[in-house]
DSSP file (Angstrom, degrees, kcal/mol; ACC not computed):
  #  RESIDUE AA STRUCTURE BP1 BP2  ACC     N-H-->O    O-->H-N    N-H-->O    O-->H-N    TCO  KAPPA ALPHA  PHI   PSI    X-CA   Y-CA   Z-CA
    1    1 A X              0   0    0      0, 0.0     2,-0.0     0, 0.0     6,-0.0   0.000 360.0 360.0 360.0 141.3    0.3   69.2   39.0
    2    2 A X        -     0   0    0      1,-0.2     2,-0.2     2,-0.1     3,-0.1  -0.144 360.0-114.7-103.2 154.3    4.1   68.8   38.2
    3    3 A X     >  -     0   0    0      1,-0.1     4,-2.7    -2,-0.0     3,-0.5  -0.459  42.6 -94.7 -81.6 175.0    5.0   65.9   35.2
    4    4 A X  H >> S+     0   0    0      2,-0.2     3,-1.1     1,-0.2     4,-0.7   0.980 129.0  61.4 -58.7 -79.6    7.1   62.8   36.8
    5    5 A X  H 34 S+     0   0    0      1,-0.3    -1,-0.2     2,-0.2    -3,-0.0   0.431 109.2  32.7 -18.4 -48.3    9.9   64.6   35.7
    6    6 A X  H 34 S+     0   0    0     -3,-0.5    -1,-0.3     1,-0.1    -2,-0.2   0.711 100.6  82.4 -94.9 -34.1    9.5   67.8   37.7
    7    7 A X  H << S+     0   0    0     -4,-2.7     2,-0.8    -3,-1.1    -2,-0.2   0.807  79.4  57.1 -58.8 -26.8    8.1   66.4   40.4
    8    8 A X  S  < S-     0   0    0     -4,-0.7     2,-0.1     1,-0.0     0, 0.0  -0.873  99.4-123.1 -89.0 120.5   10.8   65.2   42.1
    9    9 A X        -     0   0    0     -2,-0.8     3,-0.1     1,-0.1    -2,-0.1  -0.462  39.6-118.9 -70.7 127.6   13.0   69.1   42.6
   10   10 A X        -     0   0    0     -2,-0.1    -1,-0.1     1,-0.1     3,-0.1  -0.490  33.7 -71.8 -71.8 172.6   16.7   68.6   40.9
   11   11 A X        -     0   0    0      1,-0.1     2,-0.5     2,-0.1    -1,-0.1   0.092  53.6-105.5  -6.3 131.5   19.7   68.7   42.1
   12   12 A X    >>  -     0   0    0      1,-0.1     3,-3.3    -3,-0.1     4,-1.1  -0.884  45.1-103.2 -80.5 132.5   21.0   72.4   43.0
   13   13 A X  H 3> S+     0   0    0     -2,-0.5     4,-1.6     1,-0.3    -1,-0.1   0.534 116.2  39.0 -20.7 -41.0   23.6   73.4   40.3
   14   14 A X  H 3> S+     0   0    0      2,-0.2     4,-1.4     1,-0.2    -1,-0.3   0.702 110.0  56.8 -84.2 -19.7   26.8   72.7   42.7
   15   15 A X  H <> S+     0   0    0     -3,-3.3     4,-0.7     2,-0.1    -2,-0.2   0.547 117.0  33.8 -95.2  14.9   25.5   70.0   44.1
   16   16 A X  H  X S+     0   0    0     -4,-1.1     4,-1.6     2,-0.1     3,-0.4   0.859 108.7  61.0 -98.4 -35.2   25.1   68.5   40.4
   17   17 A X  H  X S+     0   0    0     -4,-1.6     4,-3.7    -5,-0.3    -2,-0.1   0.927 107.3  52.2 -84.7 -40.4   27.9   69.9   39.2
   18   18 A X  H  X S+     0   0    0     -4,-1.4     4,-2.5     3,-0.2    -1,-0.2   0.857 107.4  51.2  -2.8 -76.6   29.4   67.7   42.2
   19   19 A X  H  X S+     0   0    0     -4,-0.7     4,-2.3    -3,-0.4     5,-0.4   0.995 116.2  36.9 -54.4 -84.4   27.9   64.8   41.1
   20   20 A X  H  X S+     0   0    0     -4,-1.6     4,-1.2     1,-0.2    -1,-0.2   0.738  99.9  65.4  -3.5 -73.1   28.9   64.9   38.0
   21   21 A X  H  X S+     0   0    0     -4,-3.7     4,-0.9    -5,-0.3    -2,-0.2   0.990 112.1  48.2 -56.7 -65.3   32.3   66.2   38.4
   22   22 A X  H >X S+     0   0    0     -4,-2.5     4,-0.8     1,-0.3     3,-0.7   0.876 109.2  57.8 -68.5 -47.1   32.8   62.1   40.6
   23   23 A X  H >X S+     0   0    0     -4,-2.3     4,-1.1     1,-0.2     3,-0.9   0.954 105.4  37.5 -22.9 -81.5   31.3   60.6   38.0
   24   24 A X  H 3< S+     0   0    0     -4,-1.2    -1,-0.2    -5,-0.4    -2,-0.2   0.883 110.9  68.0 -45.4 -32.8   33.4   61.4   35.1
   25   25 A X  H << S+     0   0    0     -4,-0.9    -2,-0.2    -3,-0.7    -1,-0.2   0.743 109.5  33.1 -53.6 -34.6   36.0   61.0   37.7
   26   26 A X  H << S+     0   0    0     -3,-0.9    87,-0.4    -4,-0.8     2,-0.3   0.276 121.5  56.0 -99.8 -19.3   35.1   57.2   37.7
   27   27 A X     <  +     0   0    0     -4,-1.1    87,-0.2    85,-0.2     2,-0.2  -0.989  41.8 173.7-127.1  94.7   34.2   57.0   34.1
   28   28 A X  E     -a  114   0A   0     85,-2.0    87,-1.3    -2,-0.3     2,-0.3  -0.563  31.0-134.1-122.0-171.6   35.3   57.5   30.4
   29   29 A X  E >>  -a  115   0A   0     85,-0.2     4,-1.2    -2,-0.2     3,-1.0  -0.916  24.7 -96.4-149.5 158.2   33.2   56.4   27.7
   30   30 A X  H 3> S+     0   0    0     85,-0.6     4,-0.7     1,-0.3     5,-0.2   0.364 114.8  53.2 -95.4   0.9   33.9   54.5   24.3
   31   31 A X  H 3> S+     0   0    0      2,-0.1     4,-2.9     3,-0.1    -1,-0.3   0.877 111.3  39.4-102.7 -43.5   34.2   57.3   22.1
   32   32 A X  H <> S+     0   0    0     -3,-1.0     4,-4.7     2,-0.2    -2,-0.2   0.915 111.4  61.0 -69.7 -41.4   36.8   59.4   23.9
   33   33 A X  H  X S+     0   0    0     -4,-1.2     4,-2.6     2,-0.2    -1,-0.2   0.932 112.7  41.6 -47.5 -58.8   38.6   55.9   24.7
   34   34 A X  H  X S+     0   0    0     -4,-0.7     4,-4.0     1,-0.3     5,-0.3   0.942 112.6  54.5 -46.9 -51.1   38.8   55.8   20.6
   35   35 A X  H  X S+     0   0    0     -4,-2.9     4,-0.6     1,-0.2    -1,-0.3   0.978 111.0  40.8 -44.9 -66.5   39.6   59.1   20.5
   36   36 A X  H >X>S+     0   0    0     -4,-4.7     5,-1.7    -5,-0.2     3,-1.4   0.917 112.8  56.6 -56.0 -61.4   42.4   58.8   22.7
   37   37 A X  H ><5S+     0   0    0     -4,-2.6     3,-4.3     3,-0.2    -1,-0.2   0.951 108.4  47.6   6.4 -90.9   43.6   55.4   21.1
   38   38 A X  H 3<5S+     0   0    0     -4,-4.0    -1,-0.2     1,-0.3    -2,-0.2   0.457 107.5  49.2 -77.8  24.8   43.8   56.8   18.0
   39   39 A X  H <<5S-     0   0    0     -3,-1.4    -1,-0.3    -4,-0.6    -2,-0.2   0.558 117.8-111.8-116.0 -11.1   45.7   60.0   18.7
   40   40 A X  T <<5 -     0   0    0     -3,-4.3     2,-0.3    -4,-0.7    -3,-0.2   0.816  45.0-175.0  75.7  32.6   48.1   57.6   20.7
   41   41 A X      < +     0   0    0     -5,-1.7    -1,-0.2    -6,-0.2     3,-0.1  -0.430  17.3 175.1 -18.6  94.9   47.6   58.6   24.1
   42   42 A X        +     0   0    0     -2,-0.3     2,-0.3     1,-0.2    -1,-0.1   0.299  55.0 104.2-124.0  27.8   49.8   56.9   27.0
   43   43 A X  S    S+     0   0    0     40,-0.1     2,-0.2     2,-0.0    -1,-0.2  -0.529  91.1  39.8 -97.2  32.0   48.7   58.7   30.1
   44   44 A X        -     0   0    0     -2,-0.3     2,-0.7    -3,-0.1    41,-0.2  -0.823  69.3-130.2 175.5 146.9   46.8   55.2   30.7
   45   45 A X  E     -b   85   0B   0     39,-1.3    41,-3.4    -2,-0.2     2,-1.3  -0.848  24.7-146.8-105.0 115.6   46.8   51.5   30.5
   46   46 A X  E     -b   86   0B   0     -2,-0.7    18,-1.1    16,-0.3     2,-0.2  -0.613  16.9-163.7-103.0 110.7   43.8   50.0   28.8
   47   47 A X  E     -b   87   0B   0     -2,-1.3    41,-1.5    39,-0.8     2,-0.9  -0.718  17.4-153.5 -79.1 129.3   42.7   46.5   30.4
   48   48 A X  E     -b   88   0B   0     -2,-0.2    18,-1.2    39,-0.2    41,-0.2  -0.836  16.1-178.0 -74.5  74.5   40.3   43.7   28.8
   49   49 A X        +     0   0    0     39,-1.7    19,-1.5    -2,-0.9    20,-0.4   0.288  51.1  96.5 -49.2   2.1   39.1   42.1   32.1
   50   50 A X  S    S-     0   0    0     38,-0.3    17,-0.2     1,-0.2    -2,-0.1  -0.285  95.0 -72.8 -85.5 167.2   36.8   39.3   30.2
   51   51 A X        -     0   0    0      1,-0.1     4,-0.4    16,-0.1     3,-0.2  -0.450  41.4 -95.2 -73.5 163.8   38.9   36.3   30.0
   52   52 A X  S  > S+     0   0    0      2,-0.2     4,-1.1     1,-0.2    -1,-0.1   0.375 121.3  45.5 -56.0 -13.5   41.7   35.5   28.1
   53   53 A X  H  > S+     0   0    0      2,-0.1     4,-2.2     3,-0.1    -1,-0.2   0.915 114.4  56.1 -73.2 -57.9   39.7   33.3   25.0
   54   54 A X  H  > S+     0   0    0     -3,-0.2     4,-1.2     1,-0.2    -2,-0.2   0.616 107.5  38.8 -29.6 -36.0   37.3   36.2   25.1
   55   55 A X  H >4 S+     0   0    0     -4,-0.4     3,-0.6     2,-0.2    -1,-0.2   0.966 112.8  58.3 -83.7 -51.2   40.1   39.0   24.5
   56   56 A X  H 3< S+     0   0    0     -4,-1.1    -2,-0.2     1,-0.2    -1,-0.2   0.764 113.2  46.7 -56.3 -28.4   42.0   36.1   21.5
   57   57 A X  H 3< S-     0   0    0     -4,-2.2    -1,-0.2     1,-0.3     2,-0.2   0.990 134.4 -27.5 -69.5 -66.7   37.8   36.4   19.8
   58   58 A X    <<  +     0   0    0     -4,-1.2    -1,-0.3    -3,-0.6     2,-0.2  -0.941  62.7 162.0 175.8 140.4   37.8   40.5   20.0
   59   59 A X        -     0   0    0     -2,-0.2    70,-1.4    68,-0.1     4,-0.2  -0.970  46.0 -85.6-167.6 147.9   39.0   43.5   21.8
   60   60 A X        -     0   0    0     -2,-0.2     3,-0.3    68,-0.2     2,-0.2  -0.020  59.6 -94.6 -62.5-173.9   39.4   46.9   21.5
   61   61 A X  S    S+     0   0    0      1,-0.2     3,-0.1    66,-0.1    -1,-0.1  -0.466 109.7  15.3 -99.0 159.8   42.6   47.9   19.7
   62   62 A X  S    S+     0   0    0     -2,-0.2   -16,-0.3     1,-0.1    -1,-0.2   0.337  94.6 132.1  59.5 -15.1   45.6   48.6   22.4
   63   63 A X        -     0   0    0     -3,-0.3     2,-0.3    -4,-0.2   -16,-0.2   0.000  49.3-146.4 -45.4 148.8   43.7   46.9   24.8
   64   64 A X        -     0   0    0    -18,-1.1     2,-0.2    -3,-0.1   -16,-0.1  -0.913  18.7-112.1-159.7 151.9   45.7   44.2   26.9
   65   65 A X        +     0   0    0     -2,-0.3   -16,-0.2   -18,-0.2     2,-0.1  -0.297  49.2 149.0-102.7 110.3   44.4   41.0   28.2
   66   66 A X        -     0   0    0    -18,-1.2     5,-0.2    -2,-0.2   -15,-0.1  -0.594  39.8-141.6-158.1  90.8   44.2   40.9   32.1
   67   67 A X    >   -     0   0    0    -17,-0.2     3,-2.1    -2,-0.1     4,-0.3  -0.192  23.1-125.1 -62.7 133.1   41.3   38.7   33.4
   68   68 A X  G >  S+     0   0    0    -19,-1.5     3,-1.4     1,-0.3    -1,-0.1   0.869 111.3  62.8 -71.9 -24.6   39.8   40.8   36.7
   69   69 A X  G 3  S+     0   0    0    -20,-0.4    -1,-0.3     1,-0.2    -2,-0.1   0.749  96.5  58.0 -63.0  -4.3   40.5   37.5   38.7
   70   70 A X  G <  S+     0   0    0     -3,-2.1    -1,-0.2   -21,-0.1    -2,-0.2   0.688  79.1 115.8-106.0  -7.4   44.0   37.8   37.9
   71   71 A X    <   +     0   0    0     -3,-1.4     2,-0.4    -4,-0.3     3,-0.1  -0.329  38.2 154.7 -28.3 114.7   44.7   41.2   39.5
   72   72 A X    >>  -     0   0    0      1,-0.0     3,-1.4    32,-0.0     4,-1.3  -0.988  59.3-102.2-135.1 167.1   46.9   41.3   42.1
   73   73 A X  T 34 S+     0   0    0     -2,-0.4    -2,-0.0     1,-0.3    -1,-0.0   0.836 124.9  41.6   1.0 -62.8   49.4   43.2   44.2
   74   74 A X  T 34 S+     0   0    0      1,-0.2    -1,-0.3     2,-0.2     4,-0.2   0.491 110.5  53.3 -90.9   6.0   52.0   41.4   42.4
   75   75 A X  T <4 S+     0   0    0     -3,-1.4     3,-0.2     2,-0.1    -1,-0.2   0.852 107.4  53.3 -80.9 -55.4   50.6   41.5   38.9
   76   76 A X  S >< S+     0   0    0     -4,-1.3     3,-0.7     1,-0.2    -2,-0.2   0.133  83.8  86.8 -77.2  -7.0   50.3   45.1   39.0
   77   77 A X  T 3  S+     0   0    0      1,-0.2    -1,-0.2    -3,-0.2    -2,-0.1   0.659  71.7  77.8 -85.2 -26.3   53.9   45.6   40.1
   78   78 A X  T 3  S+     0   0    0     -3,-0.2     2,-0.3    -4,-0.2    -1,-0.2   0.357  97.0  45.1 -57.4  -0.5   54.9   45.6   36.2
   79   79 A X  S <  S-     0   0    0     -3,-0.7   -34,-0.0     4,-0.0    -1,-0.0  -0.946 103.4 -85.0-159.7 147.9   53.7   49.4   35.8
   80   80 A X    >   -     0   0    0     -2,-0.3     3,-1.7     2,-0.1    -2,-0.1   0.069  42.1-108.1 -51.3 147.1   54.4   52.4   38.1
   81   81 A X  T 3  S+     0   0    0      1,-0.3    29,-0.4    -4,-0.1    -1,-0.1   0.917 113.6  54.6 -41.7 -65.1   52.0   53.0   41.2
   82   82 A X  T 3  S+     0   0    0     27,-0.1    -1,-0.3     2,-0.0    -2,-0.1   0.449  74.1 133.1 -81.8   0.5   50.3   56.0   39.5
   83   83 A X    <   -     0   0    0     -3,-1.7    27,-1.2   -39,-0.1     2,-0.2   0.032  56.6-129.4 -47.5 157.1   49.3   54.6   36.5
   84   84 A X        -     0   0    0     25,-0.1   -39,-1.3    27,-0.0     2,-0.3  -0.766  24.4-168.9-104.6 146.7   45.7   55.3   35.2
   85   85 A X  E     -b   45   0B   0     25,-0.3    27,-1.5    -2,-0.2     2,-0.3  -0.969   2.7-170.3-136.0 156.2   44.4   52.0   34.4
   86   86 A X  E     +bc  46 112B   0    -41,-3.4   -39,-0.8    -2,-0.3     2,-0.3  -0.985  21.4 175.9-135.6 132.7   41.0   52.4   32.4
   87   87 A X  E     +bc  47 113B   0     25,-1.2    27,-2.3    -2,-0.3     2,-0.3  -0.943  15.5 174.7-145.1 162.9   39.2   48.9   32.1
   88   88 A X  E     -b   48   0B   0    -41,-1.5   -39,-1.7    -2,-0.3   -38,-0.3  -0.934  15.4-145.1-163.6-174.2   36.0   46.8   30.8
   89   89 A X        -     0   0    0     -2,-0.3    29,-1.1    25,-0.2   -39,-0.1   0.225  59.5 -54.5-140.3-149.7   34.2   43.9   30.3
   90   90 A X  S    S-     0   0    0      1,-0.4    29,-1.4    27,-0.3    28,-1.4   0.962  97.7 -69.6 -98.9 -75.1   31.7   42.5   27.7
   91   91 A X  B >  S-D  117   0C   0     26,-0.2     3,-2.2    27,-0.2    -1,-0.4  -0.853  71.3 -45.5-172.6-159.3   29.1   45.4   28.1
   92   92 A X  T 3  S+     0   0    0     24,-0.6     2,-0.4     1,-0.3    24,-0.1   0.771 126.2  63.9 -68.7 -27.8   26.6   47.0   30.6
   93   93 A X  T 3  S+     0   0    0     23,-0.1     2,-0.5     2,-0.1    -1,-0.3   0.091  96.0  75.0 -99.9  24.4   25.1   43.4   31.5
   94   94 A X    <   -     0   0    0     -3,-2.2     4,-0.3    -2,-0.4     3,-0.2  -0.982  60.1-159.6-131.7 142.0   28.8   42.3   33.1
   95   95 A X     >  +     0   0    0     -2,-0.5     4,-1.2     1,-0.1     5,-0.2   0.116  68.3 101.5 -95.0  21.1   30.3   43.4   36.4
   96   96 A X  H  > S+     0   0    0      1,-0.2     4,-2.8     2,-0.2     5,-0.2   0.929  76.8  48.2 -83.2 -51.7   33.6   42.4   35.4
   97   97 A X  H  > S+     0   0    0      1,-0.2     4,-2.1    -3,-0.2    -1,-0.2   0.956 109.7  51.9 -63.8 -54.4   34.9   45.7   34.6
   98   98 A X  H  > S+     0   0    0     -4,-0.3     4,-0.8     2,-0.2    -2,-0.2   0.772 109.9  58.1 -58.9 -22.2   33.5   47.2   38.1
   99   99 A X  H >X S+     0   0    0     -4,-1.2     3,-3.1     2,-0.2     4,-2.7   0.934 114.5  39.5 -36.9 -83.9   35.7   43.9   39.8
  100  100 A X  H >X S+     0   0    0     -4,-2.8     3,-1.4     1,-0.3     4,-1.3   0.766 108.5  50.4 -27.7 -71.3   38.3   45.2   38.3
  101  101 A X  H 3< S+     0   0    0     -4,-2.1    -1,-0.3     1,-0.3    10,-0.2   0.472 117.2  50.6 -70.9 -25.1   38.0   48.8   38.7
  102  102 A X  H <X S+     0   0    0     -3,-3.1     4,-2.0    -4,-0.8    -1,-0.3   0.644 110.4  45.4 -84.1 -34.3   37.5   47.8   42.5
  103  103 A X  H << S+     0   0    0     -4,-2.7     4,-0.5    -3,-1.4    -2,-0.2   0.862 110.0  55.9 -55.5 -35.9   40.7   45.4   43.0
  104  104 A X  T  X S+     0   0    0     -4,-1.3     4,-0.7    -5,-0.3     5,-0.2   0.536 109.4  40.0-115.8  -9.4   42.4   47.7   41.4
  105  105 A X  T  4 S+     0   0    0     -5,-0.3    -1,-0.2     2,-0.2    -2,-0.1   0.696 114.9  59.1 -86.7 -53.0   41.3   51.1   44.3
  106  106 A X  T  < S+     0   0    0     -4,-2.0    -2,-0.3     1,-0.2    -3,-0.1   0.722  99.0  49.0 -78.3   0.6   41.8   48.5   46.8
  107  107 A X  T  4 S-     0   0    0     -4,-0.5    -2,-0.2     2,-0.1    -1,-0.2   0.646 124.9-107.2 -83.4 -36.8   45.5   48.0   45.5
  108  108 A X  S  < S+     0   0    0     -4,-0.7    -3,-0.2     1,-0.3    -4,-0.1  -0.005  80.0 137.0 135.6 -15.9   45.6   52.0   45.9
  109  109 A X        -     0   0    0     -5,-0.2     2,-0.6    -6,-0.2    -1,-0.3   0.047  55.1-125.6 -52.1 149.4   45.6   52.2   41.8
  110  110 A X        +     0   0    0    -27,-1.2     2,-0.3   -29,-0.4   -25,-0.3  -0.921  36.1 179.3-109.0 137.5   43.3   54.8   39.9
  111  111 A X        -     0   0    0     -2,-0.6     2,-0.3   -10,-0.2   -25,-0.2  -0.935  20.4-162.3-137.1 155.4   41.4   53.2   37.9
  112  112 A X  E     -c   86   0B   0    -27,-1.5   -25,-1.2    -2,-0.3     2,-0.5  -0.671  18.1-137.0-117.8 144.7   38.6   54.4   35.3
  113  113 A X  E     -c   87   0B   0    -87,-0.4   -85,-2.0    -2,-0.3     2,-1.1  -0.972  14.8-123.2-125.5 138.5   35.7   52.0   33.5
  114  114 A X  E     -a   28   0A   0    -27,-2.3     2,-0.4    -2,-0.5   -25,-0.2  -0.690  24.3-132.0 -60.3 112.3   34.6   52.0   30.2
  115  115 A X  E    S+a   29   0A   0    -87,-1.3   -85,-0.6    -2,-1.1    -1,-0.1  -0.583  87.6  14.4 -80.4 118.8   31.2   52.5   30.0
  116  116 A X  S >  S-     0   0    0     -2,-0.4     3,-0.8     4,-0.1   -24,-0.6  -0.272  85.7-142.9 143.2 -55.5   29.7   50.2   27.8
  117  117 A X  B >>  -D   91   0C   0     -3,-0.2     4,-1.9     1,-0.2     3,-1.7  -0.468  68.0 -33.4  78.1-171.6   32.4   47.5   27.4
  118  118 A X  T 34 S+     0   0    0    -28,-1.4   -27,-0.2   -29,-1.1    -1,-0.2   0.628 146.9  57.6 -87.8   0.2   32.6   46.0   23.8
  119  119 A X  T <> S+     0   0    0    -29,-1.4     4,-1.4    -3,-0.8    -1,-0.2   0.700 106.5  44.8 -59.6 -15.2   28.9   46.4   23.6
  120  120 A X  H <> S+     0   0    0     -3,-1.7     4,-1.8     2,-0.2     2,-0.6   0.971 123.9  40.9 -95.9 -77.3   29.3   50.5   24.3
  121  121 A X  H  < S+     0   0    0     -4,-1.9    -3,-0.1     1,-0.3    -1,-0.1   0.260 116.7  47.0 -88.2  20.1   32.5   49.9   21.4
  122  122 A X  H >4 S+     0   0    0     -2,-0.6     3,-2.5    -5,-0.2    -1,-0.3   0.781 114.3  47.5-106.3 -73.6   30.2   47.5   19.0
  123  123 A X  H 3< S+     0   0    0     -4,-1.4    -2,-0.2     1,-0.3    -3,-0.2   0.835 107.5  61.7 -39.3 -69.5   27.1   50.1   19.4
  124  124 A X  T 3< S-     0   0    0     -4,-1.8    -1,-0.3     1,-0.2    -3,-0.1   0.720 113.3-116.0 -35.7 -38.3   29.8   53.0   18.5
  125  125 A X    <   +     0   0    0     -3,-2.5    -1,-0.2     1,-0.3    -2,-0.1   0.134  63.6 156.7 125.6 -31.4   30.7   51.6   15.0
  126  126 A X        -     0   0    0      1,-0.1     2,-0.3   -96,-0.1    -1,-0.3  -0.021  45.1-110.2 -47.1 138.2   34.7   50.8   16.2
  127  127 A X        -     0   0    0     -3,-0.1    -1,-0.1     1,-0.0   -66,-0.1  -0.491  29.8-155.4  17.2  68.9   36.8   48.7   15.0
  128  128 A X        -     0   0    0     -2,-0.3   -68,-0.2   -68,-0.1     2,-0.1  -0.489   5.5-146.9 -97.7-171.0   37.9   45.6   17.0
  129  129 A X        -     0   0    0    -70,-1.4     2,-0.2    -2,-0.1   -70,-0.1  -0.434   6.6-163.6 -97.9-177.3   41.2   43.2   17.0
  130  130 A X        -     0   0    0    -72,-0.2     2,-0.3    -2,-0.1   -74,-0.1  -0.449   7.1-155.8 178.0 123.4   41.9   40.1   17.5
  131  131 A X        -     0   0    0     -2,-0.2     3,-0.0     1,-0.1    -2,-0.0  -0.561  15.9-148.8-142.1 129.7   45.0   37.7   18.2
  132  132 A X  S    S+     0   0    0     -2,-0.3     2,-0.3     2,-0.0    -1,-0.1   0.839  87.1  61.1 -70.5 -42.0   45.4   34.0   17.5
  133  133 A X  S    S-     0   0    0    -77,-0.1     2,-0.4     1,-0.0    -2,-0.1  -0.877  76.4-140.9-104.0 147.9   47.7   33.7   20.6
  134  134 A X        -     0   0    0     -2,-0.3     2,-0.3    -3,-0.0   -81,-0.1  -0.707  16.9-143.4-111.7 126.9   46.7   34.4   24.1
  135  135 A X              0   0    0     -2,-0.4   -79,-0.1   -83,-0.1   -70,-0.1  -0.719 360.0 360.0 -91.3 149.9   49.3   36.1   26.3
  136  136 A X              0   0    0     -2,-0.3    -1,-0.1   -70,-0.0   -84,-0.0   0.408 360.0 360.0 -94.4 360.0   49.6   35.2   29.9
């Protein structure tokens, strides 16, 4: 008799590699984010979708403060079409960042999530920031 584990057949190798491959596509994760951060990266915009108090408490560094209810069309007109916009939320227990990450597909933008949010970059060890005034 097969464990729980086997019992169920995987995936054939291409069609994981698939899987996978869209995933990642969809995805980055709080270590590479740092990484990228701190190497000074600009092949991306990284947005703090929690509200605006939320970001003035803590946020990742470079991050900037754009609450997913305030996406729009015309919001988004402030950075070229093809921009990568990579965004999150509080942490895995918030949909905010997948809001986002969905306004922002239905505007035609590629957008990325952080997996984790600032529990994923709390868990990690990182660094956050944190600003007395809230920008609009």
């Amino acid at each position: 008799m097969p464990s729980r584990v086997a019992a169920i057949a995987p995936a054939a190798p291409s069609a994981a590699a698939k899987h996978f491959a869209a995933k990642l596509a969809l995805e980055t994760d709080c270590w590479d984010m740092h990484e990228s951060v701190k190497s000074g990266a600009d092949d991306f915009v990284l947005l703090d979708v929690r509200g605006r108090a939320a970001y003035a408490r803590a946020h990742v560094p470079g991050a900037l403060s754009l609450p997913h209810a305030e996406i729009t069309a015309e919001r988004m007109m402030a950075w070229p079409h093809q921009t990568l916009f990579v965004v999150y939320c509080a942490g895995p227990h918030c949909n905010g960042a997948d809001r986002a990450a969905l306004k922002l597909a239905e505007l035609g933008r590629p957008a990325k999530v952080m997996l984790g949010g600032m529990t994923g970059w709390a868990d990690e060890g990182f660094a956050f920031e944190a600003r007395e005034e809230i920008e609009a």
